[in-house]
C-alpha positions in Angstrom: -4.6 6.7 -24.8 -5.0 9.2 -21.8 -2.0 8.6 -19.2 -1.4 9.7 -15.8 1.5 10.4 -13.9 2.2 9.5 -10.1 4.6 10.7 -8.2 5.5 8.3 -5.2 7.0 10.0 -2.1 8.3 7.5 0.1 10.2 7.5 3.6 10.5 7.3 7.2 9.7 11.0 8.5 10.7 10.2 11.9 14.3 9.3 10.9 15.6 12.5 9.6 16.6 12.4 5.8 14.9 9.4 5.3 11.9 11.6 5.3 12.9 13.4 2.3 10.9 11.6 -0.3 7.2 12.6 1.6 8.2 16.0 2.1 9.4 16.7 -2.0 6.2 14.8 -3.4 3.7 17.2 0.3 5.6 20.4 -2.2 5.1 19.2 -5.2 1.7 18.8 -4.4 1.3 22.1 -2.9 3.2 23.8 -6.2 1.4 22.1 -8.6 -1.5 21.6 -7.4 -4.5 19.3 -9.2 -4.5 18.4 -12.2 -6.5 15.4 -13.9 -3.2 13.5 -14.9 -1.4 13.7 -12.0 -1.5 11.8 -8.5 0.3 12.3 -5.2 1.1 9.1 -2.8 3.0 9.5 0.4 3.9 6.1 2.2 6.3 4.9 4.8 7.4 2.4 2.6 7.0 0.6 -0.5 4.4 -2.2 0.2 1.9 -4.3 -1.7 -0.8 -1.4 -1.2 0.5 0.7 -3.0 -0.2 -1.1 -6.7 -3.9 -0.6 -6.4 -3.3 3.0 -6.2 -1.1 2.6 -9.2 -3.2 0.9 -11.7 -3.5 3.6 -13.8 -0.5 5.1 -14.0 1.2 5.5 -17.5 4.1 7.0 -15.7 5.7 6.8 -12.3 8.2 8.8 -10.8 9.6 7.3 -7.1 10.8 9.8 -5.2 13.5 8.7 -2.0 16.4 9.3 0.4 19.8 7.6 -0.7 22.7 6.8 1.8 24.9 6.6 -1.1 27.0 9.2 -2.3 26.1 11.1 -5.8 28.1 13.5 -7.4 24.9 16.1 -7.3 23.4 15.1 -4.7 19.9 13.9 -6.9 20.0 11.3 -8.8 17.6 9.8 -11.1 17.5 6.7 -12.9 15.2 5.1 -15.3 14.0 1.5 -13.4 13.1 -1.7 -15.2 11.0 -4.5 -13.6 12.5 -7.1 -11.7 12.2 -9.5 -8.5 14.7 -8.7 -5.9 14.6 -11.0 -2.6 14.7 -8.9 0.5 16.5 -9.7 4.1 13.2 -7.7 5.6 9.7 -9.3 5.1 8.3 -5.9 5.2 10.7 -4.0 2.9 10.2 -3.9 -1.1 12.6 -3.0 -3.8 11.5 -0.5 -6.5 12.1 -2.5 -9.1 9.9 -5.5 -7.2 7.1 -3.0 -7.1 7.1 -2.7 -10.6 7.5 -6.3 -11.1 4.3 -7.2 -9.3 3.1 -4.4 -11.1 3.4 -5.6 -14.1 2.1 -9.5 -13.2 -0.8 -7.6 -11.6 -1.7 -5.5 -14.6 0.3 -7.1 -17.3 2.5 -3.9 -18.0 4.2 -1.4 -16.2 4.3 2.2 -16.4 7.9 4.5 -17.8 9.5 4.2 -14.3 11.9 6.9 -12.6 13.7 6.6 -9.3 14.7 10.4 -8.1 17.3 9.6 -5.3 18.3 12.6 -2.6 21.5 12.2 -0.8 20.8 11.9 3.0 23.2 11.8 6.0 21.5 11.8 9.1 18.7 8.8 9.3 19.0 8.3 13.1 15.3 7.7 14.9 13.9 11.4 16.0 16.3 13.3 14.1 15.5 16.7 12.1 16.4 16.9 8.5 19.9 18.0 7.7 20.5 21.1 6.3 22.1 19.7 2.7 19.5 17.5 2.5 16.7 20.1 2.5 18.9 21.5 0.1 18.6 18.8 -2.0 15.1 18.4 -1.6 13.9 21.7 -3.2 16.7 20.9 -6.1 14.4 17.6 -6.8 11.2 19.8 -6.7 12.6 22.2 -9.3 14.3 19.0 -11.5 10.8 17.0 -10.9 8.8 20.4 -12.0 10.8 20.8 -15.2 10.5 17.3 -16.0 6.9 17.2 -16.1 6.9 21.0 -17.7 8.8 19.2 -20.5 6.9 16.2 -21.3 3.2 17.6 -20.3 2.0 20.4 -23.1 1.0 23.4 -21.3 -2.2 23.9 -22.9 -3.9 20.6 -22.1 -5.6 19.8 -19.2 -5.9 16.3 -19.7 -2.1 14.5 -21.0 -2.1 11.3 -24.3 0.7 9.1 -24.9 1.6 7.6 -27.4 0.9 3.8 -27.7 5.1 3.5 -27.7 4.7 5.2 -24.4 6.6 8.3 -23.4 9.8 6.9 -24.1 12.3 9.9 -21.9 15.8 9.1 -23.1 18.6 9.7 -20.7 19.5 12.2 -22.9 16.8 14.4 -23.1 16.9 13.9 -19.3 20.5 15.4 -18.9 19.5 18.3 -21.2 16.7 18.9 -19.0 18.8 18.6 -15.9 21.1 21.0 -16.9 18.9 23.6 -18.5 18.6 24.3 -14.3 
């Protein structure tokens, strides 16, 4: 089975380090530019819209800001499926996404959520200086990721029918190979 992977850069990039999802995925885009089994998505927010874009995905790597406080400053964790009720109307959990993913399509692609610390998200704001930091961290971690399960000599990428099946394990080797 041929599989893509998309990469999901999502934020407010007039609120400072909220921005920081859009602007990793905008490099990422520029430093790896097109191949056949990879997509780019920039959005606002997580919404309904976006799982038409995501119908083919075999993989699907979320990439945000994160008020919360990680030892590294990037975090990334492996997301499962699962309605989550909302205060906002217009705001969608990852793992909701996924979840109408999966009633929509009747499966759901290996998910990863890549988290970048923020501090500053006030309205008009310029990104802080950690948090660019951060950001080309999670372009190098995202880059080796995909150098590790994509062979270099194929232009077009097959998974298995088990799916790619990245253990936290080989993710932590991967992360600190950097």
């Amino acid at each position: 089975m041929e599989g893509r992977v998309h990469i999901v850069g999502y934020g407010n990039t007039q609120r400072g380090d909220d921005g920081v999802g859009p602007l990793v995925v905008q490099r990422l885009r520029s430093s790896l530019g097109p191949k056949p089994w990879l997509r780019f998505f920039l959005y606002h927010q997580l919404e309904e819209g976006l799982l038409e874009n995501l119908g083919d995905a075999s993989m699907l790597i979320l990439v945000d800001a994160s008020a919360e406080d990680t030892c590294h400053g990037v975090q990334w964790r492996k997301l499962e499926p699962r309605p989550t009720p909302s205060a906002f109307s217009h705001h969608m959990d990852p793992a909701t996404l996924l979840w109408l993913l999966r009633l929509a399509r009747g499966s759901c692609p290996e998910t990863w959520l890549v988290s970048i610390r923020g501090e500053n998200f006030a309205q008009g704001q310029e990104m802080s200086s950690m948090t660019l930091c951060l950001a080309l961290r999670a372009q190098r971690e995202i880059e080796a990721f995909l150098s590790r399960i994509v062979p270099r000599d194929r232009t077009s990428w097959e998974l298995k029918a088990s799916g790619l099946g990245v253990s936290g394990a080989m993710l932590n080797e991967l992360l600190q190979g950097e």
